[in-house]
MOPAC internal coordinates of N, CA, C and O (Angstrom, degrees):
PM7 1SCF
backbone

  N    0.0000 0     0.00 0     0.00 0    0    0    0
  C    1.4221 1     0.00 0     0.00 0    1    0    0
  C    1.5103 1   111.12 1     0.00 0    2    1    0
  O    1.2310 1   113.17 1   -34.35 1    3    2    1
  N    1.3697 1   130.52 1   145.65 1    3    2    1
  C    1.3510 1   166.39 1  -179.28 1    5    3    2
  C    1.9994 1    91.90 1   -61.72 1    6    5    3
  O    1.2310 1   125.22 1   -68.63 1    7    6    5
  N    1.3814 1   107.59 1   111.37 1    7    6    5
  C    1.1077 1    92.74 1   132.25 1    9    7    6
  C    1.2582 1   167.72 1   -67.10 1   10    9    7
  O    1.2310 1   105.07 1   -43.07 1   11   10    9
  N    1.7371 1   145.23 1   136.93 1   11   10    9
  C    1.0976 1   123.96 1  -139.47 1   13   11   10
  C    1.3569 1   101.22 1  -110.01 1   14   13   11
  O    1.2310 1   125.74 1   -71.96 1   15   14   13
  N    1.3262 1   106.58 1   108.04 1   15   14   13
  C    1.6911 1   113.48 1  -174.29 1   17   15   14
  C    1.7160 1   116.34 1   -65.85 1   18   17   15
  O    1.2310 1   130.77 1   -65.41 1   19   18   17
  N    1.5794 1    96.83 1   114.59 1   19   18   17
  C    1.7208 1   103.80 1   168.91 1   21   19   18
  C    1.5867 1   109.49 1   -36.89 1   22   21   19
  O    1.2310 1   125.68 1   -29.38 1   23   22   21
  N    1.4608 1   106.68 1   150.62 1   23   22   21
  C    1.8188 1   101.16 1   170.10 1   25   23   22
  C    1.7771 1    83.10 1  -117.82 1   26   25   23
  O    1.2310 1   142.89 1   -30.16 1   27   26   25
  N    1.5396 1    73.15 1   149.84 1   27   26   25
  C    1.8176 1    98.50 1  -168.51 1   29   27   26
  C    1.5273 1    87.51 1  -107.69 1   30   29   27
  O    1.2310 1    98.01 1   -14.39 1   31   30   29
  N    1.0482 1   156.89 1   165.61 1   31   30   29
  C    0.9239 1   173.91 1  -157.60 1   33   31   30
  C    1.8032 1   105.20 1  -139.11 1   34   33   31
  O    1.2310 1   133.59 1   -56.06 1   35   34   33
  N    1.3703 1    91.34 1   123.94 1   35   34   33
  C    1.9299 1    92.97 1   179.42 1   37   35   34
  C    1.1687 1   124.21 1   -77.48 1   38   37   35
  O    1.2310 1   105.41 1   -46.31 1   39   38   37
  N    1.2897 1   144.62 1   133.69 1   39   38   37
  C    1.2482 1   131.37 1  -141.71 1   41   39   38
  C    1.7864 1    78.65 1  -111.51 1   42   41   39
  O    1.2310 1   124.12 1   -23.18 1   43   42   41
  N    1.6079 1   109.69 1   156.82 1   43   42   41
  C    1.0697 1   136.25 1   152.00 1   45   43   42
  C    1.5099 1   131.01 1   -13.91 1   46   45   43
  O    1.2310 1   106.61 1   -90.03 1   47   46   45
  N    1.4456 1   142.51 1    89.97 1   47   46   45
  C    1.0089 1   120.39 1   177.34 1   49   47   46
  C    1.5794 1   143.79 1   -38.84 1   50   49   47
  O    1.2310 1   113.67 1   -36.10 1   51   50   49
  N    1.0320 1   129.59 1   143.90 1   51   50   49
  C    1.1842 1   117.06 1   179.48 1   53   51   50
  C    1.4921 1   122.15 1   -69.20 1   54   53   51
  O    1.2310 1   114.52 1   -29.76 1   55   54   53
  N    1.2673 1   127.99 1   150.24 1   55   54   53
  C    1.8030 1   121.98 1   155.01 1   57   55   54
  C    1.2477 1   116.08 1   -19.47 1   58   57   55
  O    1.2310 1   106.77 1   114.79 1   59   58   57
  N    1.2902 1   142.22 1   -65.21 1   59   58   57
  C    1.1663 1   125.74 1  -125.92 1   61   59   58
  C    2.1330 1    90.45 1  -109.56 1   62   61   59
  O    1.2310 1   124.45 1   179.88 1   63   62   61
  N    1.5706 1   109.07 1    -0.12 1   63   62   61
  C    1.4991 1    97.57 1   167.97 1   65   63   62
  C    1.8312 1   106.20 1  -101.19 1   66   65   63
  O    1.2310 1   109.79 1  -141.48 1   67   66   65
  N    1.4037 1   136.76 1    38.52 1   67   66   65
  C    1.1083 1   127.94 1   124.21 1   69   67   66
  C    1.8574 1   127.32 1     7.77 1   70   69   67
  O    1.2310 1   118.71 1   -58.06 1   71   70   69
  N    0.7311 1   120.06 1   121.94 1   71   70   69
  C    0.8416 1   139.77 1   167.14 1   73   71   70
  C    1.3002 1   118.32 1   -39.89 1   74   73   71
  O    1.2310 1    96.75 1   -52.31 1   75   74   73
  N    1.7328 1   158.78 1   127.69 1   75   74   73
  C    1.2520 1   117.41 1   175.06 1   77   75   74
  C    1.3335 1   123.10 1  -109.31 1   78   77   75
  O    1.2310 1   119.29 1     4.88 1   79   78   77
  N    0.7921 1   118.95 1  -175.12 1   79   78   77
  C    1.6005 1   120.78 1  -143.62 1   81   79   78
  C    1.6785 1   103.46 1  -133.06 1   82   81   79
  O    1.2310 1   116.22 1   -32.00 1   83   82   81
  N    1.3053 1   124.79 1   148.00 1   83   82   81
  C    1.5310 1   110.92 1  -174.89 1   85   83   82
  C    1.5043 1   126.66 1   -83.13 1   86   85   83
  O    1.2310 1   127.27 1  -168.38 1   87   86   85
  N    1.7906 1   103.61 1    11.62 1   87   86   85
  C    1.5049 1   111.85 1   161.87 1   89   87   86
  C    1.7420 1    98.20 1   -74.83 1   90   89   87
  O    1.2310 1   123.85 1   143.88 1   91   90   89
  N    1.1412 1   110.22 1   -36.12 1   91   90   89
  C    1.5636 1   102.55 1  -168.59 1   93   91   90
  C    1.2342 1    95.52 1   -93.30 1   94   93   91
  O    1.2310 1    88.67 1   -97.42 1   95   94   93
  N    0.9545 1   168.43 1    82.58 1   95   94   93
  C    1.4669 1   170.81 1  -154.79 1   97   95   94
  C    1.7833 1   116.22 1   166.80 1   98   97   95
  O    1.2310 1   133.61 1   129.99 1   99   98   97
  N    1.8160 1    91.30 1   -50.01 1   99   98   97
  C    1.7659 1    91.04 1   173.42 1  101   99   98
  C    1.4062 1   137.68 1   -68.55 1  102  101   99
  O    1.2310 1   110.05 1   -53.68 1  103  102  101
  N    1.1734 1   136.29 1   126.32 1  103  102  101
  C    1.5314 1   104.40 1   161.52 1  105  103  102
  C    1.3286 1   125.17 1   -12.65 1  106  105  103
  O    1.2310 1   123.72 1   -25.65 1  107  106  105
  N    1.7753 1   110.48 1   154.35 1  107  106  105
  C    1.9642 1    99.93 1   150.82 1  109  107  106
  C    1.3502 1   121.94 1   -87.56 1  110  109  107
  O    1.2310 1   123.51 1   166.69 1  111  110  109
  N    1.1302 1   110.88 1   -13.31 1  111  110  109
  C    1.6254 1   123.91 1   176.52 1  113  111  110
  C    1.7397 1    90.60 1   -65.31 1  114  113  111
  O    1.2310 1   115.70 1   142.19 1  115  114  113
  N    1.0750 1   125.77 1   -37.81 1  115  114  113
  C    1.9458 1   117.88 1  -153.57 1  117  115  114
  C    1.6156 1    80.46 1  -100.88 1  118  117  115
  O    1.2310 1   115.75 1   132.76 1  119  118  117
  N    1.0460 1   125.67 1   -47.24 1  119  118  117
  C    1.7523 1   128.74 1  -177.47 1  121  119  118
  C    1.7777 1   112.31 1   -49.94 1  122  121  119
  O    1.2310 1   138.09 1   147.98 1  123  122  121
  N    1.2653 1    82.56 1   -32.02 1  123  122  121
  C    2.0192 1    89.91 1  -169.71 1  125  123  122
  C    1.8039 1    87.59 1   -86.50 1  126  125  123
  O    1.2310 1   108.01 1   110.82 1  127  126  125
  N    1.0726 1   139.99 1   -69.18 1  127  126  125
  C    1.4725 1   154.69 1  -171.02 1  129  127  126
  C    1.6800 1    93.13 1   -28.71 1  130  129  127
  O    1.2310 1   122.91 1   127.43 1  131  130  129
  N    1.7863 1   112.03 1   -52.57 1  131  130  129
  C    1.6813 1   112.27 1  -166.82 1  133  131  130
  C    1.3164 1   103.02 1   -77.11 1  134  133  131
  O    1.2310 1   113.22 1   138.43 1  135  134  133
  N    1.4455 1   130.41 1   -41.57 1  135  134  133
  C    1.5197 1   106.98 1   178.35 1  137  135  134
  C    1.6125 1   121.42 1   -96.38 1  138  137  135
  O    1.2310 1   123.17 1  -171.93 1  139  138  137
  N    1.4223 1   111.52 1     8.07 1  139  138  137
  C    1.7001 1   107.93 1   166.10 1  141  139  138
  C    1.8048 1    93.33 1   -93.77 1  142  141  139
  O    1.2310 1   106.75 1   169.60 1  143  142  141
  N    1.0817 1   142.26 1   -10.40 1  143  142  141
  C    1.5144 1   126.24 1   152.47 1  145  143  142
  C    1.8300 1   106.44 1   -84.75 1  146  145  143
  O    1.2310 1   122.91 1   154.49 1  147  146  145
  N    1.6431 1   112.03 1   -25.51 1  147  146  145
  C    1.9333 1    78.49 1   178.00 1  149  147  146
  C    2.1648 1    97.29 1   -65.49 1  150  149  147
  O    1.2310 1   127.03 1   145.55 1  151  150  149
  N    0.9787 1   104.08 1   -34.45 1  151  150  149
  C    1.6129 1    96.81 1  -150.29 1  153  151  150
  C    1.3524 1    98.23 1   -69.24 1  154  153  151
  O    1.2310 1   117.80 1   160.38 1  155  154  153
  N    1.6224 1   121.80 1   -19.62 1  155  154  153
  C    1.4683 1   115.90 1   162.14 1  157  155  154
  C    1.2046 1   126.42 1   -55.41 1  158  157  155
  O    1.2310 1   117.93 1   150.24 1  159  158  157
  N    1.6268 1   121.55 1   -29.76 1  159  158  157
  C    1.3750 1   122.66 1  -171.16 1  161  159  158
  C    1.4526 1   104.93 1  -101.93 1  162  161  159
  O    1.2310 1   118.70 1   152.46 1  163  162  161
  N    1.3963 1   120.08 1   -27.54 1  163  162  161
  C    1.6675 1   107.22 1   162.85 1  165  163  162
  C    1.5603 1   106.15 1   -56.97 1  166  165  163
  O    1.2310 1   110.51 1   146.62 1  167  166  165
  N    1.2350 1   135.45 1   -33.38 1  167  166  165
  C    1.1910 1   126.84 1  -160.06 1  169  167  166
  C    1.7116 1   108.89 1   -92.60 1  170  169  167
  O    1.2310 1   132.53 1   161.38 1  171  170  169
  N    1.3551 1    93.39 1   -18.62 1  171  170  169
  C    1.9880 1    95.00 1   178.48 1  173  171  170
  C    2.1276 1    92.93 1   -88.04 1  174  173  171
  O    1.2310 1   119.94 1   126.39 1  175  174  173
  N    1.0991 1   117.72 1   -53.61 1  175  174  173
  C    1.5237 1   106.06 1   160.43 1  177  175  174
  C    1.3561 1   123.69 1   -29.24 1  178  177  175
  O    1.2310 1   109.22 1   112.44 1  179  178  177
  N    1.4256 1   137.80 1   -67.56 1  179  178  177
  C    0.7195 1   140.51 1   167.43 1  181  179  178
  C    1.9345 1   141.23 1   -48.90 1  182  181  179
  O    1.2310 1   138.89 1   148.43 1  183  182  181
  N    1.5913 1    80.99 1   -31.57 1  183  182  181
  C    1.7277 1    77.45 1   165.86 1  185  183  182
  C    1.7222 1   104.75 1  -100.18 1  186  185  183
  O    1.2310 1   109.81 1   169.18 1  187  186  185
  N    1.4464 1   136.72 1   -10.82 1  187  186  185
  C    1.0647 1   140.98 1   117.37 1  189  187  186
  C    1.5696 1   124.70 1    -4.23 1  190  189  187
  O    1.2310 1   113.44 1    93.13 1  191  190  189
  N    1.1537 1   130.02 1   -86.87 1  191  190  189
  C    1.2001 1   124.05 1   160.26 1  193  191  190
  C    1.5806 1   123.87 1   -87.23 1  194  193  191
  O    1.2310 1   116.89 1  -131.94 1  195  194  193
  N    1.2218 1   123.52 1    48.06 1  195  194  193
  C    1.3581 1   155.22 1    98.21 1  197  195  194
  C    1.5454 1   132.12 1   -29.36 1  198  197  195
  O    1.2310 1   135.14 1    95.16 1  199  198  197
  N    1.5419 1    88.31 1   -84.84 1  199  198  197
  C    1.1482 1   107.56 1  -172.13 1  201  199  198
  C    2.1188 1   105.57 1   -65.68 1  202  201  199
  O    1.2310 1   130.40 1   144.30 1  203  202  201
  N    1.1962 1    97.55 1   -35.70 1  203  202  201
  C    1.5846 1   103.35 1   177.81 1  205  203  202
  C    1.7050 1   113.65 1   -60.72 1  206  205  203
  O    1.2310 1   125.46 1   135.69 1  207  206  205
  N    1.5410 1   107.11 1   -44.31 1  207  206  205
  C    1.5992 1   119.92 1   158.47 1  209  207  206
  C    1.7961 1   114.08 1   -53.09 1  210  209  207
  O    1.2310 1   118.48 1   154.06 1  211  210  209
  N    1.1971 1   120.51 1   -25.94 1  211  210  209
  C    1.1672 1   106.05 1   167.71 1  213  211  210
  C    1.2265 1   130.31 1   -93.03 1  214  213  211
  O    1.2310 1   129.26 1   156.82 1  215  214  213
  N    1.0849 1    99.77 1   -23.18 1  215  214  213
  C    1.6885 1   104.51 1  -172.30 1  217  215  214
  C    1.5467 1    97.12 1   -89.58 1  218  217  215
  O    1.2310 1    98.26 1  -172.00 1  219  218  217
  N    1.1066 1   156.51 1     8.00 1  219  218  217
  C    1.6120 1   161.80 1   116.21 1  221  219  218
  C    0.8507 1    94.81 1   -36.97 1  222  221  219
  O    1.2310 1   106.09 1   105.55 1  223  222  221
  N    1.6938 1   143.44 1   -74.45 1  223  222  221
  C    1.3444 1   137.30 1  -143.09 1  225  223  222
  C    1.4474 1    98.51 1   -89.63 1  226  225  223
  O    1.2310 1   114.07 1   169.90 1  227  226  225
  N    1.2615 1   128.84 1   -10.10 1  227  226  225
  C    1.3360 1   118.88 1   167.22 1  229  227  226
  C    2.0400 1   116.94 1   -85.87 1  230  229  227
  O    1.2310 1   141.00 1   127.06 1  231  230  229
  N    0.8199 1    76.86 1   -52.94 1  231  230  229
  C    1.6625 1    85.28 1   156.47 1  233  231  230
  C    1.2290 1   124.39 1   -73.02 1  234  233  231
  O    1.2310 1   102.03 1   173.96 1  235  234  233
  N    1.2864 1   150.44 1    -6.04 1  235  234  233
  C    1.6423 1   147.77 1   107.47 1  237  235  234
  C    1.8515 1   102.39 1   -20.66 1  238  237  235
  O    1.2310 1   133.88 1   115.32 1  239  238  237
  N    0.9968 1    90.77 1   -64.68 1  239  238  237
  C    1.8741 1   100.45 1  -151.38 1  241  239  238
  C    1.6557 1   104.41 1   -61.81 1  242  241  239
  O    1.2310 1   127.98 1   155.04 1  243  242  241
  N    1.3535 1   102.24 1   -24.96 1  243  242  241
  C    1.6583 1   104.65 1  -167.34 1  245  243  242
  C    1.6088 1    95.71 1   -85.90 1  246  245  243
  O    1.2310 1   123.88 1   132.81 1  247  246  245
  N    1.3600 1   110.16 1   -47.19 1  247  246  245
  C    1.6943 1   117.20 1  -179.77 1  249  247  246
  C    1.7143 1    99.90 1   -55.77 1  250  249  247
  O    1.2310 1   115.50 1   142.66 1  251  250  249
  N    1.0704 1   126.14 1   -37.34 1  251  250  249
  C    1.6026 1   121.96 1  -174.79 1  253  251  250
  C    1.8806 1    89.87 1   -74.20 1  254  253  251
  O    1.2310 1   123.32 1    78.31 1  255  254  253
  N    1.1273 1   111.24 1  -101.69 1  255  254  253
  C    1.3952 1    83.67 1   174.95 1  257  255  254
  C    1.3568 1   147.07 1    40.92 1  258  257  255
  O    1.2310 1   140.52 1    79.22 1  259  258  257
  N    1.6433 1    77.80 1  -100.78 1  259  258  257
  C    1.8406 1    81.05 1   173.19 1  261  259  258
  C    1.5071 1   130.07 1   -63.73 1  262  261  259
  O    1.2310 1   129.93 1   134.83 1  263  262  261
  N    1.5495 1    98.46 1   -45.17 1  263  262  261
  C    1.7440 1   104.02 1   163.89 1  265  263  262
  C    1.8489 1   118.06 1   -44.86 1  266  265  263
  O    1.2310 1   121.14 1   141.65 1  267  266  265
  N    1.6351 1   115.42 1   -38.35 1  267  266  265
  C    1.4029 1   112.90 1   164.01 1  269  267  266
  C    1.2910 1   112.74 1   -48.98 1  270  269  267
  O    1.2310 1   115.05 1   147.13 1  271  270  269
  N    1.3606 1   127.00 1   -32.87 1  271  270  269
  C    1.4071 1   135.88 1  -167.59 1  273  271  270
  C    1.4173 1   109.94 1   -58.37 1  274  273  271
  O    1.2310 1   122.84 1   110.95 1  275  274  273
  N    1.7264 1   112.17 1   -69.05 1  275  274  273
  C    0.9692 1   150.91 1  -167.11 1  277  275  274
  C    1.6719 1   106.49 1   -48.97 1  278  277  275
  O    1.2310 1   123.71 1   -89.15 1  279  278  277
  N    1.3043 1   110.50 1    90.85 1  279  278  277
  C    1.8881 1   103.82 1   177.75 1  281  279  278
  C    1.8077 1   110.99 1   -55.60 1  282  281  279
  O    1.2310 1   124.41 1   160.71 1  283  282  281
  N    1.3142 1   109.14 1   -19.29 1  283  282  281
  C    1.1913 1    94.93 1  -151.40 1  285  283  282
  C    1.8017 1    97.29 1   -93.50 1  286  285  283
  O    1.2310 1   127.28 1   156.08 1  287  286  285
  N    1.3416 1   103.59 1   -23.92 1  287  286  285
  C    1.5465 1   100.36 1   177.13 1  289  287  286
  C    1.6359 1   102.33 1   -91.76 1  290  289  287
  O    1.2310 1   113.43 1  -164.87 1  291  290  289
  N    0.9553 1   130.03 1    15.13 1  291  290  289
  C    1.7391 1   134.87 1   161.16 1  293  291  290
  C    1.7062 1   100.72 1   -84.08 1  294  293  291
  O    1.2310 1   133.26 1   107.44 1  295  294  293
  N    0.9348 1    91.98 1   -72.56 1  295  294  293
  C    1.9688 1    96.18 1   172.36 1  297  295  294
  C    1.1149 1   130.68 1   -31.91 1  298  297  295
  O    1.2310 1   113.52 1   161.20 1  299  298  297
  N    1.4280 1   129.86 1   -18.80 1  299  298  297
  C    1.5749 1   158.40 1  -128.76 1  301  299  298
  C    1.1873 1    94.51 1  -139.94 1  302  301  299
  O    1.2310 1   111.03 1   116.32 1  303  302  301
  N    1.2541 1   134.49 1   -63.68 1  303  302  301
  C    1.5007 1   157.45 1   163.82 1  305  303  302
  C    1.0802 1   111.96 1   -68.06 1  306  305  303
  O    1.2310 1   115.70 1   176.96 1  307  306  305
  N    1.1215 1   125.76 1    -3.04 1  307  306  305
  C    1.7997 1   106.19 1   168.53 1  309  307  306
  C    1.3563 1   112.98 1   -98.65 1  310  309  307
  O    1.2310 1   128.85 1   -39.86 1  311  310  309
  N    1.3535 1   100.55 1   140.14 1  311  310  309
  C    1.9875 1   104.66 1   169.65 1  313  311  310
  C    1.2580 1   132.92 1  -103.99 1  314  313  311
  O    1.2310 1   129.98 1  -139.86 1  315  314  313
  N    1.6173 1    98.37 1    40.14 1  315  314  313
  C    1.3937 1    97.35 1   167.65 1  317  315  314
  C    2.0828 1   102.42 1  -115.92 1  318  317  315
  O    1.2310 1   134.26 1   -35.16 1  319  318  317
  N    1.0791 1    90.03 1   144.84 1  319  318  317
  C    1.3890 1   114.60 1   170.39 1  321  319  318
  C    1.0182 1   130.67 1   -55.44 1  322  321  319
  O    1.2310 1   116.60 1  -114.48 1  323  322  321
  N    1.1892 1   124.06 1    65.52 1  323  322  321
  C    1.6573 1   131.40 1  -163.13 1  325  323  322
  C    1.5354 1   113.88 1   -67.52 1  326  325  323
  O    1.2310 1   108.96 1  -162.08 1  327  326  325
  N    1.4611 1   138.28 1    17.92 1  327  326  325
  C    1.0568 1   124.12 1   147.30 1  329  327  326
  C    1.8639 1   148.16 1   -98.01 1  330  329  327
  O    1.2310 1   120.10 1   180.00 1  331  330  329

């Protein structure tokens, strides 16, 4: 008859056998390439909605403007009591 082999129970991996992950997988040459293009596109976003923030506030300023122009919407807007 066959001896009946104890079960050992597998103990826990350690830390450092992790799983790996596709930061650890890439080159650093291909790793450096992906985040000097993300930080390119945060930075084209950003002057992007910039530039979208300005051109509102320029178009605010021109619409005020013209309404300064306008006697008849001054008259409308004023709070004094003209009688």
């Amino acid at each position: 008859m066959a001896k009946k082999q104890k079960h050992i129970p597998r103990q826990a991996q350690p830390a450092e056998d992790k799983p790996a992950t596709l930061k650890d997988m890439l080159r650093p040459d291909v790793l450096e390439k992906l985040k000097a293009q993300a930080d390119a596109l945060k930075a084209e976003e950003h002057n992007r909605a910039e530039e979208k923030r300005k051109q509102a506030e320029d178009a605010r300023k021109a619409e005020q403007k013209r309404l300064d122009n306008d006697f008849g919407h001054l008259l409308e807007s004023s709070g004094m009591d003209w009688r």
